[in-house]
C-alpha positions as CSV (number, residue, x, y, z in Angstrom):
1,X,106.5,98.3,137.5
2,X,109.8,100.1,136.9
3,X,112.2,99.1,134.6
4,X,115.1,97.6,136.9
5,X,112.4,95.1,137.8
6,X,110.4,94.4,134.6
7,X,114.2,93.5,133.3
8,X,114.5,91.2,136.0
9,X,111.3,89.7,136.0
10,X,111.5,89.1,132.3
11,X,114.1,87.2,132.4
12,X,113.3,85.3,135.0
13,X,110.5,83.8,132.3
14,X,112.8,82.9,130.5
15,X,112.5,85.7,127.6
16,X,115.9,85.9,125.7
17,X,118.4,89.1,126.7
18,X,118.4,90.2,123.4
19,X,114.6,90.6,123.5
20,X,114.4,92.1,126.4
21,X,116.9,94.8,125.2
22,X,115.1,95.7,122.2
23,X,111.9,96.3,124.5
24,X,113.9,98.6,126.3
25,X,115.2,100.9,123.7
26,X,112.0,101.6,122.5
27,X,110.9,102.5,126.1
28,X,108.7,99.8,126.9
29,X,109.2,99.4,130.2
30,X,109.6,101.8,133.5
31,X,106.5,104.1,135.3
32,X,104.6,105.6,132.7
33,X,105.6,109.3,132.9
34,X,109.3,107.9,133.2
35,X,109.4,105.6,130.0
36,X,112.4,106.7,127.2
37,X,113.6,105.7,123.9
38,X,117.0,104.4,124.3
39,X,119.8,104.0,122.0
40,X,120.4,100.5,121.7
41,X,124.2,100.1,122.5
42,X,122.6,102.2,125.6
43,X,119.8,99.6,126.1
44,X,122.1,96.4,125.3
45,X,124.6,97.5,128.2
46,X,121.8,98.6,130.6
47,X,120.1,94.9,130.2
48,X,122.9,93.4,130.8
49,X,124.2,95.3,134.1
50,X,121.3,94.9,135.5
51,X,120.3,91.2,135.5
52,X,124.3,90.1,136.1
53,X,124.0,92.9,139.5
54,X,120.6,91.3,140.3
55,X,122.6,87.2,139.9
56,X,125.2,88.6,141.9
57,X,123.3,89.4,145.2
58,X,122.2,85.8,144.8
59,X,125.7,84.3,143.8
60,X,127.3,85.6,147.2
61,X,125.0,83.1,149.4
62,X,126.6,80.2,147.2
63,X,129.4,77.9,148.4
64,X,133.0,78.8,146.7
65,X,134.6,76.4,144.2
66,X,136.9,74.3,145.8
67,X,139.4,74.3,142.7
68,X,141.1,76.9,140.4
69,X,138.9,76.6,136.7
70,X,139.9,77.5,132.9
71,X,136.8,78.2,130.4
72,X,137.9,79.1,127.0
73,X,136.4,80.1,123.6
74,X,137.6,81.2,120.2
75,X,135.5,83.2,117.9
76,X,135.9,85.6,115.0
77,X,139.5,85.8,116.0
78,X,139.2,86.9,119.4
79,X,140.4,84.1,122.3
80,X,138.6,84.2,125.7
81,X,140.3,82.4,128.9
82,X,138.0,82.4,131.6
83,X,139.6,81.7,134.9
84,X,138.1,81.1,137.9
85,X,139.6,81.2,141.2
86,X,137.9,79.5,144.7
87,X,137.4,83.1,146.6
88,X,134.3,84.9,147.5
89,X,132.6,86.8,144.5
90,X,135.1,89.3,142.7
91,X,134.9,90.4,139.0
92,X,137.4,91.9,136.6
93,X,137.2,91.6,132.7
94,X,140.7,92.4,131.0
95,X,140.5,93.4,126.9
96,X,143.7,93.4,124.7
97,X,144.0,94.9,120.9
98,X,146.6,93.9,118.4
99,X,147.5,96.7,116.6
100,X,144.9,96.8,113.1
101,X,142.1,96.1,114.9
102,X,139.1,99.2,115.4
103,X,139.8,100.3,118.6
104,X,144.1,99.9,118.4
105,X,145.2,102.6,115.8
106,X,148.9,102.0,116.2
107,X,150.9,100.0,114.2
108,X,153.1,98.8,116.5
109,X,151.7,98.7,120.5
110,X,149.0,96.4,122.0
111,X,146.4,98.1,124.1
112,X,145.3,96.3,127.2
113,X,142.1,97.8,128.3
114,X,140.9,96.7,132.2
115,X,138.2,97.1,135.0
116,X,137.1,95.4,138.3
117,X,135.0,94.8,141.3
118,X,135.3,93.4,144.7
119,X,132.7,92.0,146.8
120,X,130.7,95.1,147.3
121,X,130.5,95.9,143.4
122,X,131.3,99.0,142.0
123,X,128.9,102.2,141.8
124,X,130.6,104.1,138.7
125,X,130.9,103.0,134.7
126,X,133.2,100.6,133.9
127,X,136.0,102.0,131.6
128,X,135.8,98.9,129.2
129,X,132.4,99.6,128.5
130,X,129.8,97.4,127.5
131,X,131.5,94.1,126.9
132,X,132.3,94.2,130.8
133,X,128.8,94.2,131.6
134,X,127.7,91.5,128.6
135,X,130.8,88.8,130.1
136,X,129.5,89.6,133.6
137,X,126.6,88.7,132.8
138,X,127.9,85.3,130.9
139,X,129.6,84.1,134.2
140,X,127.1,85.0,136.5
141,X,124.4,82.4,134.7
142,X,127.1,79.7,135.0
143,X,127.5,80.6,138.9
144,X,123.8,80.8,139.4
145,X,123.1,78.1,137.2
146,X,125.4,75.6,139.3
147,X,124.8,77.5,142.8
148,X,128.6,78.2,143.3
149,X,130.5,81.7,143.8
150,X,134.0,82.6,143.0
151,X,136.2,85.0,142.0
152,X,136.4,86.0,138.4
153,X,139.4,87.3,135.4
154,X,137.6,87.0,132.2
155,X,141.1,87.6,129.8
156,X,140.3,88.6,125.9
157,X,143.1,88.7,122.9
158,X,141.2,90.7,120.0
159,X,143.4,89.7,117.1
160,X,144.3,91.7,113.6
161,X,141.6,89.6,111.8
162,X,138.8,91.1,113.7
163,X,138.6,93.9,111.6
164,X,135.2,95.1,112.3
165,X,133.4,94.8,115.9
166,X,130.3,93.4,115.6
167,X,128.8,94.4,119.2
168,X,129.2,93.4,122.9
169,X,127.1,90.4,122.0
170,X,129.9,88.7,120.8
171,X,131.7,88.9,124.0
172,X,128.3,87.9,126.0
173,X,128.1,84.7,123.4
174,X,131.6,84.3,123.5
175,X,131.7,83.3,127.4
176,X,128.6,81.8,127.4
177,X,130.3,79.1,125.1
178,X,133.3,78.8,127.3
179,X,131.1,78.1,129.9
180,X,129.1,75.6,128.7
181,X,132.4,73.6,128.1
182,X,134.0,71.1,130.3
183,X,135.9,73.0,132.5
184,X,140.4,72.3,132.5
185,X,140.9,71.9,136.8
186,X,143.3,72.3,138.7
187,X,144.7,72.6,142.4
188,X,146.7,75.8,141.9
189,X,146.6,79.2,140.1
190,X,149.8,79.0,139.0
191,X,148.9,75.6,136.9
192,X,145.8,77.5,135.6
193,X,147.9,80.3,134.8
194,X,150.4,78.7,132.5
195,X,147.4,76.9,131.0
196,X,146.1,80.5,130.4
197,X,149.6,81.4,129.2
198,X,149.7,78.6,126.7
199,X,146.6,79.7,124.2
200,X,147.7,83.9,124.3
201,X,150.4,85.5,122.5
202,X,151.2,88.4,125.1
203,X,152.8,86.7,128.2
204,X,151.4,86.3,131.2
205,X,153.2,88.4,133.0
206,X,152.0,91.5,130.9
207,X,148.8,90.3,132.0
208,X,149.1,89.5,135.6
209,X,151.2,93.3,136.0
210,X,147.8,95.3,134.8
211,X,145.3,92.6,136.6
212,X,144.1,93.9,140.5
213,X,143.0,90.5,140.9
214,X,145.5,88.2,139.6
215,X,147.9,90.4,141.8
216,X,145.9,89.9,144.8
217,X,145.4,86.2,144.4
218,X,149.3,85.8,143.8
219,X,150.3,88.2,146.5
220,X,148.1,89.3,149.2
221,X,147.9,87.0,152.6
222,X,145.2,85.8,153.8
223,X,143.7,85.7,157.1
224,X,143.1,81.8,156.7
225,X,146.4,81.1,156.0
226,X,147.5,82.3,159.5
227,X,144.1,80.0,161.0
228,X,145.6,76.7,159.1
229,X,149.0,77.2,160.9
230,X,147.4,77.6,164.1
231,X,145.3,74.8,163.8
């Protein structure tokens, strides 16, 4: 069996991720002449790309939401607002660094780090890295798990007193517990937004200026809008 499936199939037992991706970097799975040992940050990030792209084909036959969603989460100083938005499957996962944390040297500047997909995916590495993977893979349980698609801005503030990164597991656990919260609702993105607005520090309009999505949910026509006025 090759390994893309064996992942799959694994976890579709019900075997945890995180045993699944230790299997891998030992080379445990794949054709025999094709097996490798695989770092494990390596391993972690290839587990977890490949079940979310394997949900994701699934997720697009689901009905949309019908309502604009907030899921948030607060661990080892780092705040995660999950918003959903009632549109067909999109993705993007949206990092920001205070300054004294590992990856922000500066003293002074934030560093907003972002990446995205539309409905077709994406075919190259997203420049986030791993944690993109590990909170796509957190959201596409929750869609599966309730048979619903929509579109997706997972929003991260790493603050000053996370001082030492302890792996894109935190990030993966981190939106799994916003999702298995009760959901704040509402019947427009500009009420989920100032909901969004009121639990970060940087203002939302820093964040909605480097977001593709947000932008196109705020701005771009749609099609159905011109059905509606015909109708």
């Amino acid at each position: 069996m090759k390994a893309a499936k064996a992942v799959t199939r694994l976890y579709e037992k019900g075997v945890l991720v995180t045993k699944i991706q230790r299997a891998f970097s030992v080379g445990a799975f794949g054709l025999k002449d094709n097996r490798r040992l695989v770092p494990t940050r390596w391993s972690i990030t290839a587990v977890d790309s490949t079940i979310s792209k394997d949900m994701i084909t699934r997720i697009k036959t689901f009905p949309e939401i019908n309502e604009y969603r907030v899921y948030e989460s607060q661990y080892l100083d780092n705040r995660f607002e999950v918003l959903m938005i009632p549109e067909a499957w999109k993705y993007e996962a949206m990092e920001a660094w205070y300054p004294g944390t590992a990856w922000n040297p500066s003293r002074h500047n934030i560093i907003i780090f972002s990446d995205w997909e539309g409905y077709e995916g994406r075919t190259t590495y997203a420049n986030i890295g791993g944690c993109y993977y590990s909170a796509r893979l957190a959201v596409g349980e929750w869609l599966t798990r309730e048979r619903r698609q929509a579109s997706i801005v997972v929003l991260r503030e790493a603050h000053p007193g996370y001082i030492m990164p302890v792996g894109v597991w935190q990030v993966r656990e981190n939106v799994r517990n916003a999702m298995k919260k009760k959901p704040l609702r509402y019947n427009t993105l500009n009420e989920a937004l100032e909901r969004v607005a009121s639990q970060f520090q940087i203002p939302i309009e820093i964040w909605i200026s480097r977001s593709r999505l947000l932008q196109d949910a705020l701005h771009q026509r749609k099609i159905t809008e011109y059905l509606r006025k015909k109708q």
